[in-house]
VMD Tcl script that builds the backbone (N, CA, C; Angstrom):
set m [mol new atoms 303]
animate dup $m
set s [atomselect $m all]
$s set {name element resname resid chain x y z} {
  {N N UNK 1 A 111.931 115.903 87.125}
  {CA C UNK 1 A 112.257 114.497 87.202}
  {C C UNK 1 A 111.522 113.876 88.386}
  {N N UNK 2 A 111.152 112.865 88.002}
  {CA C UNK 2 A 110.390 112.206 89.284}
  {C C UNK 2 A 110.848 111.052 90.263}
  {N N UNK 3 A 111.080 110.928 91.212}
  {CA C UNK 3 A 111.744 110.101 92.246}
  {C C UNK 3 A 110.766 109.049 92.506}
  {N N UNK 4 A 110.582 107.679 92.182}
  {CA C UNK 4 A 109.357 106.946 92.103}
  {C C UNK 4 A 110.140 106.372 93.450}
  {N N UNK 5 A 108.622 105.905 94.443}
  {CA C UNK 5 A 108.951 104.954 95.569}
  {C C UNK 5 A 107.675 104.048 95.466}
  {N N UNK 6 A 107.699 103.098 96.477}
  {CA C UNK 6 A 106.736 102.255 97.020}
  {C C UNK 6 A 106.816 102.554 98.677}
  {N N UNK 7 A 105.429 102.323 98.840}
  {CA C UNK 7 A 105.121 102.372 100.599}
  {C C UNK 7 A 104.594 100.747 100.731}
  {N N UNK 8 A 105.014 100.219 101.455}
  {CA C UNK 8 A 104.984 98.705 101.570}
  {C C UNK 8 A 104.012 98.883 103.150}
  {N N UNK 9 A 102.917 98.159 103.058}
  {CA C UNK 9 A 101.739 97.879 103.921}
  {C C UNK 9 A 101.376 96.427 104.329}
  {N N UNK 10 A 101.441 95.339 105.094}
  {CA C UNK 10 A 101.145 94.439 104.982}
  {C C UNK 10 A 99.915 94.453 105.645}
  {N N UNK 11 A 99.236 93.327 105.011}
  {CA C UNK 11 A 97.835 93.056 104.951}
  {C C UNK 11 A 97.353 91.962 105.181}
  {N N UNK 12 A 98.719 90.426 104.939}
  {CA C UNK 12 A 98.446 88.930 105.923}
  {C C UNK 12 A 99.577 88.686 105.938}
  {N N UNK 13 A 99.855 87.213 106.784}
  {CA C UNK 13 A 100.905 86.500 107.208}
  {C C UNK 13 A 102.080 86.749 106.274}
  {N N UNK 14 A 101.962 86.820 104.997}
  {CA C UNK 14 A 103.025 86.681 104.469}
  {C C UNK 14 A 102.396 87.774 102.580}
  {N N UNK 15 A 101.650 88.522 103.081}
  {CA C UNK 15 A 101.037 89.789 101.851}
  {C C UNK 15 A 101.284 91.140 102.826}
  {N N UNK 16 A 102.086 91.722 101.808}
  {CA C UNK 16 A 102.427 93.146 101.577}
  {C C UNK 16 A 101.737 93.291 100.102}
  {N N UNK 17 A 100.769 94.814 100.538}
  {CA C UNK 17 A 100.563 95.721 99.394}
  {C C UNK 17 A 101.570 96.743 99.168}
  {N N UNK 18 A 101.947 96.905 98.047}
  {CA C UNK 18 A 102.975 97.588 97.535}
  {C C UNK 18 A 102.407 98.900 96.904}
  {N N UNK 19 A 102.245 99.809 97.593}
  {CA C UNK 19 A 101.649 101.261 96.565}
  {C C UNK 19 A 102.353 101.696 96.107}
  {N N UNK 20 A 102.114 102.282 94.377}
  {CA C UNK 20 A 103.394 102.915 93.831}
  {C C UNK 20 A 102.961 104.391 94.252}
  {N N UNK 21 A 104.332 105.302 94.516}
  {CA C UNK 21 A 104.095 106.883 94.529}
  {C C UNK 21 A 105.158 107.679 93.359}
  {N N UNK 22 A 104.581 108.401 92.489}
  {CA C UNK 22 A 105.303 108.806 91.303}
  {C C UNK 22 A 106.117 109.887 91.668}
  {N N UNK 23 A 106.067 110.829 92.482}
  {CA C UNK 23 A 106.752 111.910 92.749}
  {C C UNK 23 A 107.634 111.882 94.340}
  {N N UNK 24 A 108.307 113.208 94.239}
  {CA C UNK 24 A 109.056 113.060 95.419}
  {C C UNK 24 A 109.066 111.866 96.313}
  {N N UNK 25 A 109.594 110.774 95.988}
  {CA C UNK 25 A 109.266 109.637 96.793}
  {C C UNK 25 A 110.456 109.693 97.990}
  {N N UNK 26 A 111.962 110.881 97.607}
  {CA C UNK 26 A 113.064 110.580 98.792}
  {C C UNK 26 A 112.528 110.920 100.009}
  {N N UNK 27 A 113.234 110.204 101.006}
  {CA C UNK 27 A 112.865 110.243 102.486}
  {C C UNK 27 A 112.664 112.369 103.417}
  {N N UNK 28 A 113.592 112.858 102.520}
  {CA C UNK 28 A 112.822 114.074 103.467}
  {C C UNK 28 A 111.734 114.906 103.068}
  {N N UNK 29 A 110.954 114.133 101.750}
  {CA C UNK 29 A 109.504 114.860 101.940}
  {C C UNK 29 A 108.856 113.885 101.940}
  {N N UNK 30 A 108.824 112.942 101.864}
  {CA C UNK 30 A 107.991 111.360 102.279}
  {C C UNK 30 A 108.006 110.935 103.853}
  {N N UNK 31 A 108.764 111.265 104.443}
  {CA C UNK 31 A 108.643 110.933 105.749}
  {C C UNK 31 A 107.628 111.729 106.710}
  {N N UNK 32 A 107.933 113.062 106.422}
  {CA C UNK 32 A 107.165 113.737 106.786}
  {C C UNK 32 A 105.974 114.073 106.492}
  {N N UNK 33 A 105.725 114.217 104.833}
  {CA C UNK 33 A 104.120 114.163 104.317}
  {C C UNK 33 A 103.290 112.705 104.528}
  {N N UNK 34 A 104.329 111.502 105.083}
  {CA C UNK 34 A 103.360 110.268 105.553}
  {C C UNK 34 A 102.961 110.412 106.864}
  {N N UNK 35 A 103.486 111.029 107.715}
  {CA C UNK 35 A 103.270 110.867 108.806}
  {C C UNK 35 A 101.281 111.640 109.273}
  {N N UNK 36 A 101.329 112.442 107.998}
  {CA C UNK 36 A 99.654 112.521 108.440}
  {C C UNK 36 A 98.896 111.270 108.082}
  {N N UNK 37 A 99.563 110.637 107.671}
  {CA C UNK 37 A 98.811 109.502 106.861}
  {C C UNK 37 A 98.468 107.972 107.404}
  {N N UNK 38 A 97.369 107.274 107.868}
  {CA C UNK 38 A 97.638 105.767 108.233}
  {C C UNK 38 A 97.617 104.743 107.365}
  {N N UNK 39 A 98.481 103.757 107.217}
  {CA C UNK 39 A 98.294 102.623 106.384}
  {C C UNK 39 A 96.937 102.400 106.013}
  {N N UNK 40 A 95.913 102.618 106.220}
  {CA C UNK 40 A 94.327 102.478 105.495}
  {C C UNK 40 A 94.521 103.425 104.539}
  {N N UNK 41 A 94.461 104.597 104.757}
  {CA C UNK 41 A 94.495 105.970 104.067}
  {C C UNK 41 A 95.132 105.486 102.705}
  {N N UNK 42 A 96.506 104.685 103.092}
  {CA C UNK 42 A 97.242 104.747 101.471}
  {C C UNK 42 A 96.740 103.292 100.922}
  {N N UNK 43 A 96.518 102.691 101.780}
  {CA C UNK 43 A 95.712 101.435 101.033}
  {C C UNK 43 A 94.851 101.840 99.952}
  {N N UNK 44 A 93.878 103.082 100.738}
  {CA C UNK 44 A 92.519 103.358 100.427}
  {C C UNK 44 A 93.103 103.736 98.869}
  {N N UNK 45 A 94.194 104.427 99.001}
  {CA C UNK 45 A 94.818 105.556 97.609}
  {C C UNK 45 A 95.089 104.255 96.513}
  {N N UNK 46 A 95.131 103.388 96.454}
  {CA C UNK 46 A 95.880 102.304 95.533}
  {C C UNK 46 A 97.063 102.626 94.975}
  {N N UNK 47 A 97.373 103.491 94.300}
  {CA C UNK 47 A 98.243 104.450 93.107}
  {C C UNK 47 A 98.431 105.947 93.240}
  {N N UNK 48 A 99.524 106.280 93.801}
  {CA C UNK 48 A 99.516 107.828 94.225}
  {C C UNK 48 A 100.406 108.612 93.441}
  {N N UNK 49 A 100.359 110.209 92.700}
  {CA C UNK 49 A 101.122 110.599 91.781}
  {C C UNK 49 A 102.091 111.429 93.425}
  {N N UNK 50 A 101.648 111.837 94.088}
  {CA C UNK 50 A 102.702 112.439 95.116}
  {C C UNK 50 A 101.969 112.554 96.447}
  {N N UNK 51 A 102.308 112.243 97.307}
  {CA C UNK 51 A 102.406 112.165 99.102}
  {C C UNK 51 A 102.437 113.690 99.631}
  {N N UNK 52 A 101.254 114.131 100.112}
  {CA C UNK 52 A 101.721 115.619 100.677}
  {C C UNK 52 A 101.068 115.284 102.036}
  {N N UNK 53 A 101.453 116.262 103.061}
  {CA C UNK 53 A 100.830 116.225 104.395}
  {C C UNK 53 A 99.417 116.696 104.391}
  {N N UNK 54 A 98.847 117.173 103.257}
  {CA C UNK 54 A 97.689 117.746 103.641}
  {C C UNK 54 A 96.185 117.184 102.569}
  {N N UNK 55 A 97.268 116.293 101.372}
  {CA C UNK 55 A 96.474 115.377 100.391}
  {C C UNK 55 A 97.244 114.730 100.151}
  {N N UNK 56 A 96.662 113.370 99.428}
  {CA C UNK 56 A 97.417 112.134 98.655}
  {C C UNK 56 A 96.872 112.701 97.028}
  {N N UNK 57 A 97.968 112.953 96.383}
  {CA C UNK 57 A 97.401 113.124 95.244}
  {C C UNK 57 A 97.151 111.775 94.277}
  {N N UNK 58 A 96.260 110.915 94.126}
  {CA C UNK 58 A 96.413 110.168 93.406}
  {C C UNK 58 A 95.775 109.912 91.677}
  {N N UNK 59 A 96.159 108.780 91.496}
  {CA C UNK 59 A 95.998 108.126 90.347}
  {C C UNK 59 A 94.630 108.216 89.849}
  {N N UNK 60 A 93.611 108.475 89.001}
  {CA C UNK 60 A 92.416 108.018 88.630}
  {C C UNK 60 A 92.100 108.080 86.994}
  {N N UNK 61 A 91.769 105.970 87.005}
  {CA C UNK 61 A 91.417 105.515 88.168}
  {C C UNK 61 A 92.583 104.992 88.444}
  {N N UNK 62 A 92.866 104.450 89.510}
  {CA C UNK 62 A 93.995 103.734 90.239}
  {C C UNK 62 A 94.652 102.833 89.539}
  {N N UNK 63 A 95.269 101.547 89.629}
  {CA C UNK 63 A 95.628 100.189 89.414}
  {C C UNK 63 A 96.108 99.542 90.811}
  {N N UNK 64 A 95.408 98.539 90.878}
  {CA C UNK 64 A 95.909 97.667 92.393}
  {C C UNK 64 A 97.124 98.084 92.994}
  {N N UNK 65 A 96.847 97.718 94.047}
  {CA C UNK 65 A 98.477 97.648 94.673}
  {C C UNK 65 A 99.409 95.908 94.011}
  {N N UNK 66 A 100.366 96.103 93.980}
  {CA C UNK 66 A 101.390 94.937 93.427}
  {C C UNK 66 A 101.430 93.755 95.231}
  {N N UNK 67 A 100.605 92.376 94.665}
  {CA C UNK 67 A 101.028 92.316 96.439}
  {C C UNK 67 A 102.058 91.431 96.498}
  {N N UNK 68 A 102.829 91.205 96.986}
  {CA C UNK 68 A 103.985 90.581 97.351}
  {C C UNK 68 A 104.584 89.737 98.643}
  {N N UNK 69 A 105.726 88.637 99.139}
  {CA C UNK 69 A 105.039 88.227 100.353}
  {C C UNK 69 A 106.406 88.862 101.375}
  {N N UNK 70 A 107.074 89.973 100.482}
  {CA C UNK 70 A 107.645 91.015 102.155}
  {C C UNK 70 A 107.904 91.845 101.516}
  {N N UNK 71 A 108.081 92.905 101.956}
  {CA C UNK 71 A 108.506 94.380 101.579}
  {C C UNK 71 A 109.601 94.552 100.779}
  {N N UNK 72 A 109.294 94.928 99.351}
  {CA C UNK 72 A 110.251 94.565 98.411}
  {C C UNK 72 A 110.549 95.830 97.599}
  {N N UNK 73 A 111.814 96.422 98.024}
  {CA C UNK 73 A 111.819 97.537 96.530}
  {C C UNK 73 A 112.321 97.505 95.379}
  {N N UNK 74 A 111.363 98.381 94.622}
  {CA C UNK 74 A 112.013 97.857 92.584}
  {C C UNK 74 A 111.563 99.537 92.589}
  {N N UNK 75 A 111.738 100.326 93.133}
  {CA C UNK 75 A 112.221 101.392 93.016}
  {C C UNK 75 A 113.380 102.247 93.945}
  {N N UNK 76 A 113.146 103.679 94.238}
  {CA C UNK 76 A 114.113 104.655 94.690}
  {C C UNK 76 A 114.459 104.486 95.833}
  {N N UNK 77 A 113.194 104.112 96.188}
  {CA C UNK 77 A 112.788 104.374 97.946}
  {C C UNK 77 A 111.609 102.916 98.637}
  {N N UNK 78 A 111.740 102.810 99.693}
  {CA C UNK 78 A 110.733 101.892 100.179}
  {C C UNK 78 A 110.222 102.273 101.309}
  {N N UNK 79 A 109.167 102.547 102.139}
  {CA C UNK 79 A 108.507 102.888 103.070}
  {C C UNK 79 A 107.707 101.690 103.638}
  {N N UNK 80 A 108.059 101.391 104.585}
  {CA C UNK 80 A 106.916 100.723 105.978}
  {C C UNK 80 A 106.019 101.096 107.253}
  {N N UNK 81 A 105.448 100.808 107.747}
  {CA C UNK 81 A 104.679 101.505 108.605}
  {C C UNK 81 A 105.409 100.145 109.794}
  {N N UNK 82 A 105.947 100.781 110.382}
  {CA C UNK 82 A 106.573 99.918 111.442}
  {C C UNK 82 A 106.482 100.715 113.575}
  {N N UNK 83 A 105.706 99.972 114.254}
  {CA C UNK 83 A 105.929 100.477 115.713}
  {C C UNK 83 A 105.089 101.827 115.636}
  {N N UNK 84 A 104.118 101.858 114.752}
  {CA C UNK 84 A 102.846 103.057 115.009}
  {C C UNK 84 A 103.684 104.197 114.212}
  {N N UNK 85 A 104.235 103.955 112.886}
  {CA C UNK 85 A 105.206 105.004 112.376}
  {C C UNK 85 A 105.698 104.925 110.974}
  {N N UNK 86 A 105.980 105.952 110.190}
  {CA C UNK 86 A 106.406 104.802 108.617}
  {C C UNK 86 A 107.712 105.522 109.068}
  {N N UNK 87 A 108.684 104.324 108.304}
  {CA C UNK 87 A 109.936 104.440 108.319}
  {C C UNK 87 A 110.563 104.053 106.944}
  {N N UNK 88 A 111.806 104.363 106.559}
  {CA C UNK 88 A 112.178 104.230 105.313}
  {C C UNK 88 A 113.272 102.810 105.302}
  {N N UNK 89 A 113.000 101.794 104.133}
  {CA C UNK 89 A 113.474 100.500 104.741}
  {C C UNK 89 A 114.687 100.893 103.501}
  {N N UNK 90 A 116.107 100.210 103.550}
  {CA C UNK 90 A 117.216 100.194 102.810}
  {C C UNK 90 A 116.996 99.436 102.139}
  {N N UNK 91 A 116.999 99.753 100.595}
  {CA C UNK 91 A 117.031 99.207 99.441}
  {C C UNK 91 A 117.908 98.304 99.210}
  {N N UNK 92 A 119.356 98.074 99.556}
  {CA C UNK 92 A 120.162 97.041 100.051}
  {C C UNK 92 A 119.859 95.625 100.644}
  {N N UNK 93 A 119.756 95.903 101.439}
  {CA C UNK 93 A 118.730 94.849 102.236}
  {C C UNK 93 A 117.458 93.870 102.092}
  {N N UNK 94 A 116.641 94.917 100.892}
  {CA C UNK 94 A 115.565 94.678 100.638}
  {C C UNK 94 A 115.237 94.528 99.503}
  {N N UNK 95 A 116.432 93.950 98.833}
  {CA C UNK 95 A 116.301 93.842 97.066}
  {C C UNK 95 A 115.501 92.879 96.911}
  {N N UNK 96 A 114.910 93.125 95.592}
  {CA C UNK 96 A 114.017 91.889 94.718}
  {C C UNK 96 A 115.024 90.680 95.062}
  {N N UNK 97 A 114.220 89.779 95.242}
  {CA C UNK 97 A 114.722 88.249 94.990}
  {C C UNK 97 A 115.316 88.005 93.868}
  {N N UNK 98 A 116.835 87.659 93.832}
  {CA C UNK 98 A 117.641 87.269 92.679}
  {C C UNK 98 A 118.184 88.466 91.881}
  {N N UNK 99 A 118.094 89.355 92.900}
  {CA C UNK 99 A 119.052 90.830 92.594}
  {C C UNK 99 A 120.346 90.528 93.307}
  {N N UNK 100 A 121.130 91.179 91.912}
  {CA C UNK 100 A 122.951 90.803 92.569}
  {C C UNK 100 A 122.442 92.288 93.906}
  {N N UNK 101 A 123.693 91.584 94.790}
  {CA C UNK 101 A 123.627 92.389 95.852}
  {C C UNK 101 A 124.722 93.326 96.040}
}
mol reanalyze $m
mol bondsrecalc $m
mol representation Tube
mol addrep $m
């Protein structure tokens, strides 16, 4: 079964790229397999099937990143790169616009 997330990257004033990741997206192997990783790196990935510390396995060919104007999850998990670090943002908090809460 696959745990789908997004890693949320912003890129202007008010654009976040949204990368989808198809596998293990929960926070204790995503936190740690991002941390080799810099927001370019997953930019660079567009579409990733799973996050490891030692490769990005991705998509080919890719499909854009989804851009959006803040860090928005419509999946499991959401990831930011926040204070030189990715961190995992609460899906609560960070629902789609016009999601019951």
């Amino acid at each position: 079964m696959s745990t789908r997330a997004q890693i949320a990257i912003q890129i202007g004033p008010s654009e976040w790229a949204h990368i989808y990741t198809h596998y293990d997206g929960y926070p204790s192997h995503m936190l740690p397999a991002l941390a080799a990783w810099t927001p370019v790196d997953i930019l660079a990935a567009k579409e990733i099937r799973q996050v490891r510390a030692d490769a990005l396995d991705c998509f080919v060919p890719p499909r854009d990143p989804v851009i959006l104007p803040r860090p928005t999850c419509q999946f499991c998990y959401l990831y930011v790169w926040q204070d030189g670090a990715w961190i995992e943002l609460d899906p609560e908090t960070h629902a789609p616009e016009g999601a019951a809460p």
